[in-house]
N, C-alpha and C positions, 0 to 999 in steps of 0.2 A: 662359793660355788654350791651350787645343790647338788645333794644326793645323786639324784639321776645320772648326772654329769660323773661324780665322782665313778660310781658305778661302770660305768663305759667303758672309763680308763684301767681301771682294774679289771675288768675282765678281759681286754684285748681282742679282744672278737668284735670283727663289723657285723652290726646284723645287716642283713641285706633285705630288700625291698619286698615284702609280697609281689610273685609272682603274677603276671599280666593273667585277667580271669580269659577264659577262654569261648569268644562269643559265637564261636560255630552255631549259628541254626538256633539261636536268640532273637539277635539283634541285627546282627549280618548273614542271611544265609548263605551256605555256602552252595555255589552252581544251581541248577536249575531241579527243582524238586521234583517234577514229573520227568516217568523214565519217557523216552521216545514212542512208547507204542500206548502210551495213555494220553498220548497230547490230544486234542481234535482236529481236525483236519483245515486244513487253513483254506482262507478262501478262493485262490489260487490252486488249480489241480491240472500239473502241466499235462494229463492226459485230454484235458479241453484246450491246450493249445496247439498251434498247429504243428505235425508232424513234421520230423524231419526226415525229410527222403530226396531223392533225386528226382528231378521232375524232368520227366521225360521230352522230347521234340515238340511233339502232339500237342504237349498239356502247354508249351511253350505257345505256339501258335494259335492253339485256343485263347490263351490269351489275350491276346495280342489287339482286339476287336475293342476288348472291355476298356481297355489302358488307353486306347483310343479314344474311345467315347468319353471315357472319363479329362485327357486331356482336353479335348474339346473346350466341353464345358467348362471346366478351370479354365484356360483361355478365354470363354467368353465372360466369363465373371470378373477375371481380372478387365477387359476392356469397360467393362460394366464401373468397376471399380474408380478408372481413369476417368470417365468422362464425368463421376459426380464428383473426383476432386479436380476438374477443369473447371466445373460451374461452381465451387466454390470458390477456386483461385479468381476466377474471374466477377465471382461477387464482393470479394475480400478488395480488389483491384477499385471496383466500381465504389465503394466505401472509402476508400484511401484518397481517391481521386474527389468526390464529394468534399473530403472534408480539406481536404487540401484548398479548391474550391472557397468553400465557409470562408477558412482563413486569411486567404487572400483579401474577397470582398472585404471583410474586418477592416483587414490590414489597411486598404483605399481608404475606406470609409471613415477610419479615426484620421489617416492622413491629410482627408480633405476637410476634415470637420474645426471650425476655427473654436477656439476656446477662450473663454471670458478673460485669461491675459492674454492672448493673441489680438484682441479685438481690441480698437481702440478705445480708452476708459473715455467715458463723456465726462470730458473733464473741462473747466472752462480756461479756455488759452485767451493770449493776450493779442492773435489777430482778429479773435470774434469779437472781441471788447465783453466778455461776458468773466472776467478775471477776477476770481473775488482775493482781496487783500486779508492781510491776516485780522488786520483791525476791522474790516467787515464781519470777517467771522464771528471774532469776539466777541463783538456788538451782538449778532445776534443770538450769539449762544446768552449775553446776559439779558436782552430783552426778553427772550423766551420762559429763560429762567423766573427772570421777575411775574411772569403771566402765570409760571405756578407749571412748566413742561416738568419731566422728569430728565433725567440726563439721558437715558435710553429711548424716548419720545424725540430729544434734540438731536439724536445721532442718528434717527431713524429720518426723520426731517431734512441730513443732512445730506444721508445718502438718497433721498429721493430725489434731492434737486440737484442732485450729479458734482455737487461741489466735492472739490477734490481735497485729503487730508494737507496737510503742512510740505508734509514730504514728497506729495503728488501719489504716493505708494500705497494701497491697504487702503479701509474702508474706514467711516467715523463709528468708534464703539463706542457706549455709555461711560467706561472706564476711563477713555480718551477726553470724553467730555468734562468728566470731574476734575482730571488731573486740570484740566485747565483752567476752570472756578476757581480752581484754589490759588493759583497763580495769579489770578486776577486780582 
């Protein structure tokens, strides 16, 4: 144990904490440093506001004209007010309607429009007698081949003259064409 320690114990005395320093008018002041009659005058001087007093019959009726005329006008400004959110209620209306409208026509006009699977594939069937067999096709995917075509020249060939895939489904790819070379 150190000295310190030991000392402590022999002497039996706590010492106690220095005392909290006292920040009065440091760090914190205390209350407000200006007495009342060195403040400035604030911008507020209720001698400019208006009196209180009783207002007499007179000064009632006097009145009475001005509160008048004043409602008036409020009255006419709020009708003022109405009628320009009429005209935009009713141009908000006239937009909504518009495009409601738009959508609609959209709407017909993709309903009525036939689409390249909607539409019959020109495909050759076997009441036209124009049916190519699979061994025609063959044929000519290897004749062409031997002429020195590319596989994507013979698919493009293929789908020009509307002959239809194996499956009758989907279009001739050049990918399609290879696969089938090699099978050959």
């Amino acid at each position: 144990m150190n000295d310190f320690l030991k000392n402590m114990r022999i002497s039996g005395k706590k010492e106690t904490a220095a005392g909290r320093k006292n920040m009065d008018g440091n760090y914190f002041p205390s209350g407000e440093r200006r007495i009342p009659k060195d403040r400035r005058p604030s911008t507020f001087n209720r001698s400019n506001s208006i009196p209180v007093k009783e207002a007499t019959k007179q000064e009632i009726w006097d009145l009475i004209p001005v509160i008048a005329e004043n409602t008036t006008q409020l009255v006419k400004e709020m009708g003022r007010i109405a009628a320009v959110s009429e005209t935009i209620m009713e141009s908000q209306m006239r937009q909504q309607n518009a495009m409601a409208d738009f959508f609609e026509s959209l709407k017909v006009l993709i309903s009525n429009r036939k689409y390249p699977d909607d539409m019959p594939i020109a495909t050759a069937s076997y009441t036209s007698g124009t049916h190519y067999t699979k061994d025609d096709i063959i044929s000519t995917i290897n004749r062409m081949r031997d002429q020195g075509a590319t596989f994507a020249t013979i698919a493009e060939y293929l789908r020009d003259k509307g002959i239809p895939t194996f499956s009758g489904r989907g279009q001739w790819h050049a990918q399609t064409i290879h696969r089938l070379f090699k099978l050959i």
